[in-house]
C-alpha positions as CSV (number, residue, x, y, z in Angstrom):
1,X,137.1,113.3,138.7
2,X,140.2,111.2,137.5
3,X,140.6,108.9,140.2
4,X,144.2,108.7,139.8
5,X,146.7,110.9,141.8
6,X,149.4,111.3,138.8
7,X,148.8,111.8,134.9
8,X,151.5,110.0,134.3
9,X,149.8,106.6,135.6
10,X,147.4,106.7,132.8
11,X,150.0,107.7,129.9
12,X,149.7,104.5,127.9
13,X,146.2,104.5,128.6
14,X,144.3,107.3,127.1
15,X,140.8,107.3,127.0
16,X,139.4,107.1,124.2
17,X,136.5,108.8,122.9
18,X,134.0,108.1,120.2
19,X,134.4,110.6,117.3
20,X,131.0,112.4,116.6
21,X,131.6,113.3,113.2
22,X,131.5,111.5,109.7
23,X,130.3,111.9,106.4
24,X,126.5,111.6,106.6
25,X,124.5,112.1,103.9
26,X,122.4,114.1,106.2
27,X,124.9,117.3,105.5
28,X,123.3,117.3,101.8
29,X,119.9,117.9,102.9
30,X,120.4,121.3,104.4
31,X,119.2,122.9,100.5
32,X,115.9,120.6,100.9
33,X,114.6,121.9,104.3
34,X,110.9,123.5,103.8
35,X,111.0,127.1,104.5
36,X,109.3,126.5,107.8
37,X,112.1,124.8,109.3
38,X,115.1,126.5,108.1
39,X,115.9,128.7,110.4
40,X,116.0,126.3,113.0
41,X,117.9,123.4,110.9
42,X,120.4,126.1,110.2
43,X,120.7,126.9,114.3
44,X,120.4,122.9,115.2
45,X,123.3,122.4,112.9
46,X,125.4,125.4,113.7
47,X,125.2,123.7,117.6
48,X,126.3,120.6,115.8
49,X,129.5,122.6,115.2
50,X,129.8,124.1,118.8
51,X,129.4,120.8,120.5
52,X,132.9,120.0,118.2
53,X,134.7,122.7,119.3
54,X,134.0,121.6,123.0
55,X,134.6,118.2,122.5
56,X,138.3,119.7,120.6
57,X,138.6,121.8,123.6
58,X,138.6,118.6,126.0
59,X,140.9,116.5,124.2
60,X,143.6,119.9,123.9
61,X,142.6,119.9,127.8
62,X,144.2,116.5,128.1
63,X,146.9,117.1,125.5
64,X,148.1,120.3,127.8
65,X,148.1,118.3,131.2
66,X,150.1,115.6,129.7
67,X,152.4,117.7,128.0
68,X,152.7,119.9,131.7
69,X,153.6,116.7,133.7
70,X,156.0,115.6,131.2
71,X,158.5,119.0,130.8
72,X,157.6,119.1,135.0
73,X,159.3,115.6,135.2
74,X,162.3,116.7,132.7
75,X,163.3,119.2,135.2
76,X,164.5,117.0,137.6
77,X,163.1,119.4,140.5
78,X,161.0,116.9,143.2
79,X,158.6,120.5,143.6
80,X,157.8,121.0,140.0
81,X,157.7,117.5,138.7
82,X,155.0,116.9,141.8
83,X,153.1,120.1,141.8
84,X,153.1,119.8,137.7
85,X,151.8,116.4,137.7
86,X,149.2,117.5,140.4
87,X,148.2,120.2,138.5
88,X,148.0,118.0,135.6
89,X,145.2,115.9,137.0
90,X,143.2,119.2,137.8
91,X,143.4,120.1,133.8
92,X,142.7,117.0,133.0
93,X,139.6,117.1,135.5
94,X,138.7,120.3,133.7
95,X,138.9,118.8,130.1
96,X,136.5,115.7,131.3
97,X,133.8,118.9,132.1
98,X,134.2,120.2,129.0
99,X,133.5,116.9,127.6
100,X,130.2,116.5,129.6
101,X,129.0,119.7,128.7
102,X,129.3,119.0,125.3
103,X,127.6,116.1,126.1
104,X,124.5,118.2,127.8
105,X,124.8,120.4,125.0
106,X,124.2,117.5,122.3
107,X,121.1,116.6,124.6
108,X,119.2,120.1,124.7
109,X,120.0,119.9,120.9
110,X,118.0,116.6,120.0
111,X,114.9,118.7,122.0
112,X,115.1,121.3,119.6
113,X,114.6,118.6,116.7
114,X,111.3,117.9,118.1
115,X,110.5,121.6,117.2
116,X,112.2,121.4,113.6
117,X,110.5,118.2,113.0
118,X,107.0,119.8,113.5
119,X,107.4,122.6,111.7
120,X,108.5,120.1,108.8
121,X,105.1,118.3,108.9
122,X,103.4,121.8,109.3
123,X,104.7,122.8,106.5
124,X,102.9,120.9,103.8
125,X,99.7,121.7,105.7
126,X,100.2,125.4,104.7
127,X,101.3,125.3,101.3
128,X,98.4,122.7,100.4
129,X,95.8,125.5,102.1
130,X,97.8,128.7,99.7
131,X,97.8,126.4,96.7
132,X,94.1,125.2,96.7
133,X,93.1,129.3,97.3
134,X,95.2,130.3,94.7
135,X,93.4,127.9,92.5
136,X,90.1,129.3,93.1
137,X,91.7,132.8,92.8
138,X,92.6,131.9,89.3
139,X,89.2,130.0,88.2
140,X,87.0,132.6,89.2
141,X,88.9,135.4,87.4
142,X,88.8,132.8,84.4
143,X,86.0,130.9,84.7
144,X,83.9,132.4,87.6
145,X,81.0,130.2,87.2
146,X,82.9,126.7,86.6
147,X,81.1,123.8,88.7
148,X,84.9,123.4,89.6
149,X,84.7,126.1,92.1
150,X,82.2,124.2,94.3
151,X,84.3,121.2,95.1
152,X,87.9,123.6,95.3
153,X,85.8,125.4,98.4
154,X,85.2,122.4,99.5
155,X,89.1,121.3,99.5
156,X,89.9,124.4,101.0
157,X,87.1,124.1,103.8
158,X,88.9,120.9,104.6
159,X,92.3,122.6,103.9
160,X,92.0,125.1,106.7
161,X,90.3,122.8,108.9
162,X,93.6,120.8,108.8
163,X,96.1,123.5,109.3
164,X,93.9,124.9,112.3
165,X,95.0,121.5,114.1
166,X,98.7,121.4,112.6
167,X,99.4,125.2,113.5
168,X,97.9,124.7,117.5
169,X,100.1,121.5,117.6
170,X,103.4,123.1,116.3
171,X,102.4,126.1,118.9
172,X,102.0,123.5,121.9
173,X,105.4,121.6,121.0
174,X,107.3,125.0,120.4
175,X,106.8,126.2,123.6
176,X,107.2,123.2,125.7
177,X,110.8,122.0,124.1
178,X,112.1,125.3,123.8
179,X,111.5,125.9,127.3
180,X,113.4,122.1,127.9
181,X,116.2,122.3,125.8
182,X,117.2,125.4,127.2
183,X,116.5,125.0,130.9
184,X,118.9,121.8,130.5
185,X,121.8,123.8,128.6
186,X,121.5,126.7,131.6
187,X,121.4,123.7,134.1
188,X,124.6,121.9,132.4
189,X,126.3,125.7,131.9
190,X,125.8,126.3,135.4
191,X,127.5,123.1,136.5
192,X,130.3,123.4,134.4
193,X,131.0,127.0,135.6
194,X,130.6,125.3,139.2
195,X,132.7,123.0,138.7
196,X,135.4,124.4,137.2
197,X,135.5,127.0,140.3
198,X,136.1,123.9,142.4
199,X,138.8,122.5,140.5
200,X,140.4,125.9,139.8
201,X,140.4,126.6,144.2
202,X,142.0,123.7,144.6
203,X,144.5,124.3,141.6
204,X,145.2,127.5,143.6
205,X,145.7,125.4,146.6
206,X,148.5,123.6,144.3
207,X,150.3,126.1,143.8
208,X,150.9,127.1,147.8
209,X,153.0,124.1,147.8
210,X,155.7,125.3,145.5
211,X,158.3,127.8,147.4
212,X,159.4,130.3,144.9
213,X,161.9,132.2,147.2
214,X,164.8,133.0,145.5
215,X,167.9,131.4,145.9
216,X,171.8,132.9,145.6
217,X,174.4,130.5,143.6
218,X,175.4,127.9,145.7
219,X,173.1,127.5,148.0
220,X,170.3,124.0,148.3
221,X,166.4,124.4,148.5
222,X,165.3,123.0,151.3
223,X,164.3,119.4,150.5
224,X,160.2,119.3,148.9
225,X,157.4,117.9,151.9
226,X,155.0,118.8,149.8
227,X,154.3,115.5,148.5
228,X,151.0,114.6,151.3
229,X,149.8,117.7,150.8
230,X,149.3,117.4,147.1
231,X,147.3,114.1,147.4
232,X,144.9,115.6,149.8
233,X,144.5,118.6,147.8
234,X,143.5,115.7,145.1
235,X,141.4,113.7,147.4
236,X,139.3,117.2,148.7
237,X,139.2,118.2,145.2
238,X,137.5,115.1,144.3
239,X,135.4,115.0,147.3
240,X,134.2,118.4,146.9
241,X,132.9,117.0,143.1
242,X,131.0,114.4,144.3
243,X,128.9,116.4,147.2
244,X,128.4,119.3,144.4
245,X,124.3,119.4,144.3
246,X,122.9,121.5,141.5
247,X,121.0,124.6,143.2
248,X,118.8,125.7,140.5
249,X,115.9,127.9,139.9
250,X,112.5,126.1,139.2
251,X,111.5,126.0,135.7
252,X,107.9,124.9,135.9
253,X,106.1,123.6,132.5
254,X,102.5,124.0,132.2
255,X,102.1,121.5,129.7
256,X,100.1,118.8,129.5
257,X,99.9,117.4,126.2
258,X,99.0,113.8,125.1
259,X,100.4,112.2,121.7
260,X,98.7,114.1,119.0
261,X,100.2,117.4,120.8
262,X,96.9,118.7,121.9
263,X,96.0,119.3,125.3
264,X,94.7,115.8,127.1
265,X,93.1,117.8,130.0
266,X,90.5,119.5,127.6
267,X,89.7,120.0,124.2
268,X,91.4,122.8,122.5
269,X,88.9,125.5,121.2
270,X,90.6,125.4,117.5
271,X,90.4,121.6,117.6
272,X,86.8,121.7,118.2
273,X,86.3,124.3,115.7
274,X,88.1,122.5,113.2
275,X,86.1,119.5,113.4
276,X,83.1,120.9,113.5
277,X,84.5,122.4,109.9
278,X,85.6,119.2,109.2
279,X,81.8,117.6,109.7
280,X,80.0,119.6,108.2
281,X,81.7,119.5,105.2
282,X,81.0,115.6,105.0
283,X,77.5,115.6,106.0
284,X,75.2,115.9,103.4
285,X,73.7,119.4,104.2
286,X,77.4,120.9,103.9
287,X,77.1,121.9,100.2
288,X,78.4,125.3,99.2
289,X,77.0,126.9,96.7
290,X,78.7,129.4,94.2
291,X,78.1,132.9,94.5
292,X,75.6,132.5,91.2
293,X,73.7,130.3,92.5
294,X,72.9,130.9,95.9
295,X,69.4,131.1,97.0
296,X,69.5,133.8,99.9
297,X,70.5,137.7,100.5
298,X,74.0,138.6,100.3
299,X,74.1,138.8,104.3
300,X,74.5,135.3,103.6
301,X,77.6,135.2,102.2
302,X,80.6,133.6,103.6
303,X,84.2,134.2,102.5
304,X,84.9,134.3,98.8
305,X,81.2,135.0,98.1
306,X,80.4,131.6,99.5
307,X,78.5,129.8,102.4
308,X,79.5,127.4,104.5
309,X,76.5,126.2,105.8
310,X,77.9,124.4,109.1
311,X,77.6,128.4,110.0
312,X,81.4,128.6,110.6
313,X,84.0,130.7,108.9
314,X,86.6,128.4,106.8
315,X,89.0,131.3,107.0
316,X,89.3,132.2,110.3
317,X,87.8,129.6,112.0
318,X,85.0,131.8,114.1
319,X,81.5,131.1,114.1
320,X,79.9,133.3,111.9
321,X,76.4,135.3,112.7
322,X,73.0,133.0,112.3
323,X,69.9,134.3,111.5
324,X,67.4,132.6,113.4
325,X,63.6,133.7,113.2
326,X,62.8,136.4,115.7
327,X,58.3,135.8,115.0
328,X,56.7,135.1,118.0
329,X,52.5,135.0,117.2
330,X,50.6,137.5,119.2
331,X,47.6,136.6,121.9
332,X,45.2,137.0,119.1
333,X,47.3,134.5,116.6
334,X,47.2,132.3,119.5
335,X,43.4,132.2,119.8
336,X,43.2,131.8,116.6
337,X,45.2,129.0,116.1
338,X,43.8,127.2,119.3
């Protein structure tokens, strides 16, 4: 709280504060965001703007409890010119919590770039995996037995393999900072409301100190004895700030993630399917073969009328169904082998 018990103590003194905005060339980049991450760079920067208005709000906070104790000193009146200063230091109070909570505002706003940052680097990861099957789309209906085809499953193979891990990464860091930015802009909403019931009691209190029972011409108020009073009103007021505790509801997170945004516990089942993908597609029995030349039944047949032969599916990521050998020689095999 302002420690001082007049505004007019700190007139040729005005705190100053930093001024958040300036021409960045970061304002021209807005026509440049993937499509992923638009929506959220839109919302991150229309918070941008908020976080102004509150920060405007604070400084007209000031402006009005200056401007209060000044026109309450003018009138000459020992009630008003105290009570108005008093008051004064209450708004003023109240503009300094506007200020914070822009403050915890711009916080819970840098937790959302986390998000918007991931989905930037996801991203590429998709539209690499749509081009590369678009590619094949096109050669086959132009050329569908061009050697071309082999090594574009391959890149695709590896393509998938890649977004599997990107797309359970942006899921992991979506739902943790969501669930942080916002249980720190309830927390800092919920202290300024607080707050500002505080300061407004005691602003109520103020106002018991001013006698407004009419007088007839002629006739002297009663000297003002408010003047004690009105400093311990200040004093309780900024008491009662510092004891305020936050009493907030739990917001328990779940996650546990280490540095590459995967679970560090246990290994994530698209992870591990992905590299299996990933491995068999360098090792040297990982060949696919065009749907011309394959040398089996079409029950082998993967997607796109090709086999994976690591026996996973490259589109969705699922183990597909291996046919093992169900021949087991009978007694007299047996004897006749022994």
């Amino acid at each position: 709280m302002n420690r001082a018990l007049s505004i007019r103590s700190n007139k040729n003194n005005p705190s100053s504060s930093s001024q958040r905005h300036g021409f960045s060339l970061s304002s021209l980049r807005g026509t440049v965001q993937p499509e992923l991450s638009k929506k959220l760079y839109k919302l991150i920067k229309s918070e941008n703007h908020l976080i102004g208005y509150y920060e405007g709000a604070a400084k007209e906070r000031l402006s009005i409890a200056n401007q209060l104790s000044d026109w309450g000193e003018a009138t000459t009146d020992d009630a008003i010119s105290d009570v108005s200063d008093k008051i004064g230091v209450l708004l003023s109070e109240l503009g300094e919590q506007e200020e914070l909570y822009a403050h915890n505002i711009d916080d819970s706003r840098a937790t959302l770039k986390a998000i918007r940052n991931t989905e930037k680097s996801v991203q590429p990861s998709r539209d690499n995996k749509a081009k590369i099957a678009d590619e094949i789309a096109k050669l086959k209906a132009k050329e569908p037995e061009s050697a071309k085809l082999v090594i574009l499953e391959q890149e695709l193979v590896r393509a998938e393999a890649e977004n599997l891990v990107a797309e359970a990464q942006l899921t992991n860091i979506t739902r943790q900072k969501m669930k942080e930015a916002y249980a720190a802009e309830f927390a800092a909403t919920i202290e300024r409301a607080e707050k500002q019931m505080i300061l407004a009691r005691h602003g109520r209190r103020l106002l018991n100190l001013l006698d407004d029972t009419p007088v007839v011409p002629g006739d002297v108020r009663p000297a003002y004895e408010g003047t004690n009073a009105a400093r311990q009103i200040l004093n309780d007021a900024e008491d009662d700030l510092k004891d305020w505790t936050p009493e907030l509801e739990d917001v328990p997170s779940n996650a546990n993630i280490n540095n590459s945004l995967m679970p560090s516990n246990h290994r994530h089942q698209n992870t591990t399917e992905s590299q299996q993908i990933s491995e068999s597609v360098a090792g040297e029995g990982s060949v696919i073969h065009h749907n011309n030349h394959i040398q089996g039944g079409p029950a082998d047949l993967g997607p796109e009328g090709s086999r994976v032969s690591s026996g996973t599916s490259a589109t969705t990521g699922q183990p597909t169904q291996q046919y093992e050998s169900t021949y087991a020689p009978s007694e007299t095999e047996r004897s006749q082998v022994v």
